[in-house]
N, C-alpha and C positions, 0 to 999 in steps of 0.2 A: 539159473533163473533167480534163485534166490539172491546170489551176491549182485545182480542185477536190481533187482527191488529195493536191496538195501542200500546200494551206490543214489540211485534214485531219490530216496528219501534224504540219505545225506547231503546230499545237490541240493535239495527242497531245504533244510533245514540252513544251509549256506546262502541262498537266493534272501529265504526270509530275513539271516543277520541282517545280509548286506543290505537289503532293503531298510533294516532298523536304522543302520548308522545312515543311511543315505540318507531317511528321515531327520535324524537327527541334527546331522553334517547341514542339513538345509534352515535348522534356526540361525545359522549364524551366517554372517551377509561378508562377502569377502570385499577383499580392498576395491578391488574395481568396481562394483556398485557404490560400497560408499561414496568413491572416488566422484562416480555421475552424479549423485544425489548434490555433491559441494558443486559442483561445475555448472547443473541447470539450476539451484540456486544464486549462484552468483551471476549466472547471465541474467535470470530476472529481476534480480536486483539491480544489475550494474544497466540493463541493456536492454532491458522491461521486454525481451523477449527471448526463446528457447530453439534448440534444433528439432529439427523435424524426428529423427530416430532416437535423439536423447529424450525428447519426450514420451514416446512410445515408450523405452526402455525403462524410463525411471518408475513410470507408473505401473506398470507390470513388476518391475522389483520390488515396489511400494507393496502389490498386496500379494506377491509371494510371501516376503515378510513381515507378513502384516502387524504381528505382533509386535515387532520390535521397536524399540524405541525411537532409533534412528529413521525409521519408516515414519513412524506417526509424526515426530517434529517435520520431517520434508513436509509430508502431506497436509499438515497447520498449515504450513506459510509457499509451498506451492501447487495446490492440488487446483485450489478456483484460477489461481494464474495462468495456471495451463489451459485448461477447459476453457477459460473468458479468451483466449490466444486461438486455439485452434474453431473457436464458432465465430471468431472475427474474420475469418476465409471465407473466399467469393470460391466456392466449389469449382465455378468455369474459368475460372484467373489462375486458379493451381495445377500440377501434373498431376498424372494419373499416383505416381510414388505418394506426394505431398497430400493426396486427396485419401490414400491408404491410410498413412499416419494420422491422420486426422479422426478418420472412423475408428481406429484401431483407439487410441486416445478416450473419444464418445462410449466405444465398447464397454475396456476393461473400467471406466465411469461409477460402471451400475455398480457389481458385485464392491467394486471400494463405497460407495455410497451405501451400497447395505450393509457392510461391515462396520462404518459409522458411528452406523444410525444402532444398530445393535450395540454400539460400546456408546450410548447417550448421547454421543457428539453431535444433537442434531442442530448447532448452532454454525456450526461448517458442512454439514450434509445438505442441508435443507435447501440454503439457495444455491447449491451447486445442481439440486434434482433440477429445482426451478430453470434453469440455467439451460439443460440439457430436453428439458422439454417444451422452452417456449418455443412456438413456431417462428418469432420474428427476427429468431440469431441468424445473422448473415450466411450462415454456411448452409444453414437451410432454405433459405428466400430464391427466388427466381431473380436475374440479375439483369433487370430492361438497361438496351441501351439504345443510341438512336443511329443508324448508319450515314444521315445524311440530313442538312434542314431541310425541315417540310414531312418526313417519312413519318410515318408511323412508329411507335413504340413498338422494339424487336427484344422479345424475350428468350434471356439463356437460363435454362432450368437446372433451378437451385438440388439440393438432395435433400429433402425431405422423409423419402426413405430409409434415410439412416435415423433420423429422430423415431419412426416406428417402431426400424428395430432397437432402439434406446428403451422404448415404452414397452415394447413384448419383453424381453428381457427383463425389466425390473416387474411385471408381471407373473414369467415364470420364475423368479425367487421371493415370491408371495411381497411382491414389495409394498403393492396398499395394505396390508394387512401388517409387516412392519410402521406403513406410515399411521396407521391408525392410534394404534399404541401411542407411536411418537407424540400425535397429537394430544391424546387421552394423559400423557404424560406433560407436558406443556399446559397442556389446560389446568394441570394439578399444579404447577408452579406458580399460576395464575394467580390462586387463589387468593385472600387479603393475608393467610399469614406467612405464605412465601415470599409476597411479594416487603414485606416486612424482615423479611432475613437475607434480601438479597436475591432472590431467583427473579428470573425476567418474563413475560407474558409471551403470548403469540406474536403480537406486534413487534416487538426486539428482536423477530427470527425474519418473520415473512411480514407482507402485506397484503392488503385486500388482491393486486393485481396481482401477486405471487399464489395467491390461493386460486386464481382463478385458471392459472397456467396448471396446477394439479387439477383441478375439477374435471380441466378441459382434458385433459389427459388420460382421466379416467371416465369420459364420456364416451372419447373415441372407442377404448377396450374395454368399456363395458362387461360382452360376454366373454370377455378372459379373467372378470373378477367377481367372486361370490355377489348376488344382490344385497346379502346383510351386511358385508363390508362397506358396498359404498353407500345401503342406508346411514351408518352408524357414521360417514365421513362427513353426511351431508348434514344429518343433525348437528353432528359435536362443531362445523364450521358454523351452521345456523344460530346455534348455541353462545359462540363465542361472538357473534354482533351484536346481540341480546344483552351482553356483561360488559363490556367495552365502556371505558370512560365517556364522560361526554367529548372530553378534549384527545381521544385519539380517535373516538370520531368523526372530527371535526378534518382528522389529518389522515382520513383514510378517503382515496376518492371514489366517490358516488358512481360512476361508471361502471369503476372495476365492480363496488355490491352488486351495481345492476345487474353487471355480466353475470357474476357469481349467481347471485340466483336466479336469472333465465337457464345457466345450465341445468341446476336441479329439477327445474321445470320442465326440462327435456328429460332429465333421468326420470322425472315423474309419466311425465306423458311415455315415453319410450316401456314402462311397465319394472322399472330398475327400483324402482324407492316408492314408497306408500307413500301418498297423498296424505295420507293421516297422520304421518309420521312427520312431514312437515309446515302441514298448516298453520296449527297455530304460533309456531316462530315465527314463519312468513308474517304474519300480522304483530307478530310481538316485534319485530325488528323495524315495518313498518312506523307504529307506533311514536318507538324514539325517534325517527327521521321527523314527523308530521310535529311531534310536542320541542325539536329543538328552536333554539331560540334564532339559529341560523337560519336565513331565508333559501339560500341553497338549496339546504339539507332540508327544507320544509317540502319544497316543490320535489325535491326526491322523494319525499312517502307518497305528495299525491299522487305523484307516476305511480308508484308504488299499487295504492287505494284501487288507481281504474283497473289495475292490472288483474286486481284480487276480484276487482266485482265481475271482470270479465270471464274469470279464472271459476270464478262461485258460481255463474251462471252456465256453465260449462260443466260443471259438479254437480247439479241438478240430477235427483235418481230420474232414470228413464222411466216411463209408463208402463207397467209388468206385461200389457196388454192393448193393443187398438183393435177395437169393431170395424170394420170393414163392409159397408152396406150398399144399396141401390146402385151399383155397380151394372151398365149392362150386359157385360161379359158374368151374367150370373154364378157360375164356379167359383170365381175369385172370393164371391160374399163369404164374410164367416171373420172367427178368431185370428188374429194374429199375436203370437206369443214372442218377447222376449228371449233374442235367441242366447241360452246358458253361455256366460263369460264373454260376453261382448263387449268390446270399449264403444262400441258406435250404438245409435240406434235402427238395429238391424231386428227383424220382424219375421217368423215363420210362420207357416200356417196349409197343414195338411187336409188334402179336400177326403172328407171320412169315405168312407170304403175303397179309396184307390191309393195307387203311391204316388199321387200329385203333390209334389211340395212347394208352394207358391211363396217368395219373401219380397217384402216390403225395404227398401235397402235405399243407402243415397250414395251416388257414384261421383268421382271427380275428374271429369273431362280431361284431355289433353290440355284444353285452354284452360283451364285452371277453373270453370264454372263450377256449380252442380247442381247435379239433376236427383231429383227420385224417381224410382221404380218401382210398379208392380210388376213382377215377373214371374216367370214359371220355369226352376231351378232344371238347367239342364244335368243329368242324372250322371256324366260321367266326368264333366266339369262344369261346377257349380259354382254361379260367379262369375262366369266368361262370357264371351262374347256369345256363345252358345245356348244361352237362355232366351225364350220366348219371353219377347216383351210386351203387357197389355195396356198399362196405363203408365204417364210422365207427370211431371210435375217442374220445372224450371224454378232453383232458387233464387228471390231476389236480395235477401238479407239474413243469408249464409245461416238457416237456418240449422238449430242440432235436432229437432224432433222434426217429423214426420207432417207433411201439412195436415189441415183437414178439409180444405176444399183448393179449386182450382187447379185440378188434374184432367187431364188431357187424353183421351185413348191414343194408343202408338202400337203398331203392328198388328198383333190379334185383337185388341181391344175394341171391344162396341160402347157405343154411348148407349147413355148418357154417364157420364164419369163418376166413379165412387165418390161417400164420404165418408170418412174415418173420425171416428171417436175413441180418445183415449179413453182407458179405463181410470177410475178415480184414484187416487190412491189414498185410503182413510188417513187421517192425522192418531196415530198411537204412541203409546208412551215408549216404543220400540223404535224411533227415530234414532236414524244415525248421529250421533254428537260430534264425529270425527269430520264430517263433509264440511269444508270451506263456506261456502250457502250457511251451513247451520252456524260455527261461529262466529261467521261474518255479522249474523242478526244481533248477537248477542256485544258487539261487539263497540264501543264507546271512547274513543281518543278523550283524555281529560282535558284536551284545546280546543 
């Protein structure tokens, strides 16, 4: 038993060398890889195109060795060639093989993209993410064609599924929190006395519609990425239309901002990024649109302007409180309280000594209307179709508070119909400063 135990260990102590040289034996890339890496180079150069399995192959040897030298010059001068070759495929025009190599290709993308991005390169990293994420690269698009004149558009579906799994993937190797950096680092090269020694801006890497291809991307996987991360993405991008010359904003298009920041406004509405945390850029970036001397770019801040006052009226605190009276279903009179962490204005109000909980709420039809309700909260699902309805209310002009008259009894409901009274809310020195509304008042274009 014992020269057994000791044979054992010995074994172990052998397994571990070999494992060390095999480690080791793996920095160095034999002739056959180098061999591919000269071969799918020279077909791209010569032939502006690559094989199906040398491509696979190359890029897999690429970030086995990643290190090496020979790895990183391939990867300089073939790495976007590849990726820009294999998203120029109609997914339903290639084989099931050719459709492999492709994803295969898209896959090992990421981790070389993070590898990159981690060794500074984000001036070949960046529009390769971009690349890999836009949704409008042919390999991912749906591919209409027409059978016959006169028919109908006949659609063959694109794989967009593999851009998802491009997007989870650079998700699970923390890769917005890599890109944040990146950016946070760019923005520092930004600055006037970088740019005075030679470093180059944001604008030298990506564009407006390049930034909007990440936002979007970080829209869709939201909860796969911390909320302070992608606060911290949305400001530092907010940030940087704020600094922006006037003349690369003149060359930056108005669209893509626009896009750019309706997505944020989903991150905001969606509960991802504080309303606070953005407002005042949203009107500082505004600003420069509305004071340029371009008429364009003027008419872009007004867009801008309505959006904000719609957005500020919409940011309005809710009423902590509605009175609820002459009601003829008399139970329902009484308090309605602010229901704790609501985005809506939604209303509760328990009738005293019983466990009736009646709320005040506004629903959105099938057809896309909406309606208010007083109802009386069904107790084992609250909010469903299962609550007793008393009184309605029909919106004509998509109201966000609560009416105060022209309510309707419906179901249990007696007339004659309530009326509601918000409660006031005093003006104190305790005002939110951060609410859209609050520095939209203050607020002054020098045009």
């Amino acid at each position: 038993m014992e020269r057994s135990s000791a044979e054992k260990k010995e074994n172990q102590k052998r397994r571990k060398k070999s494992q060390e040289d095999t480690s080791h034996d793996d920095e160095e890339m034999d002739d056959e890889e180098l061999e591919l890496f000269h071969i799918v180079q020279d077909d791209l150069r010569v032939k502006s195109t690559v094989g199906w399995q040398n491509a696979v192959k190359s890029l897999n040897s690429a970030l086995t060795h990643i290190d090496r030298p020979e790895s990183q010059r391939f990867l300089d001068y073939s790495f976007s060639k590849i990726i820009s070759i294999m998203l120029d495929q109609h997914s339903s025009k290639i084989g099931a093989f050719e459709k492999s190599c492709v994803t295969q290709c898209l896959s090992v993308s990421i981790p070389l993209i993070i590898t990159q991005l981690k060794a500074g390169k984000y001036h070949q990293a960046l529009p390769i993410l971009v690349m890999v994420f836009s949704k409008k690269k042919t390999f991912y698009k749906d591919l209409r064609t027409s059978a016959m004149i006169g028919s109908y558009w006949n659609k063959v579906p694109g794989a967009p599924e593999v851009r998802a799994q491009c997007i989870a993937s650079f998700c699970e190797l923390q890769g917005f929190h890599l890109l944040l950096s990146t950016l946070e680092q760019v923005m520092a090269n930004s600055s006037a006395d970088k740019v005075k020694e030679g470093e180059e801006g944001l604008e030298a890497v990506v564009d407006s519609e390049d930034i909007r291809i990440l936002l979007q991307a970080m829209l869709e996987f939201r909860t796969s990425i911390p909320d302070t991360i992608s606060t911290s993405i949305c400001v530092l991008i907010m940030t940087y239309f704020t600094k922006i010359t006037d003349s690369v904003l003149k060359k930056e298009s108005s669209d893509a901002i626009g896009a750019v920041l309706a997505i944020i406004r989903r991150l905001v509405d969606s509960g991802v990024v504080a309303a606070a945390a953005i407002n005042k850029l949203w009107l500082e970036i505004t600003q420069r649109y509305v004071e340029s001397t371009s008429l364009p770019l003027r008419l872009f801040g007004l867009e801008q302007i309505n959006l904000i006052v719609n957005s500020a009226r919409a940011s309005r605190s809710f009423p902590p409180r509605y009175i609820v009276r002459n009601a003829g279903t008399s139970m329902l009179n009484g308090v309605y309280t602010l229901k704790p962490d609501s985005t809506t204005a939604t209303y509760v109000h328990q009738r005293e000594g019983t466990d009736q909980v009646f709320t005040l709420f506004c629903c959105t039809m099938k057809s896309g209307s909406k309606w208010w309700f007083i109802s009386e909260a069904d107790k084992m699902q609250p909010g469903s179709d299962q609550d007793i309805d008393y009184y309605q209310h029909q919106s004509q002009y998509e109201e966000y508070l609560p009416p105060t008259h022209n309510w309707v009894p419906t179901g249990k409901g007696v007339a004659p119909a309530p009326e509601l009274i918000p409660e006031t809310v005093l003006e104190n020195g305790d005002e939110d400063q951060t609410r859209l509304d609050y520095i939209l008042s203050s607020w002054r274009p020098t045009n």
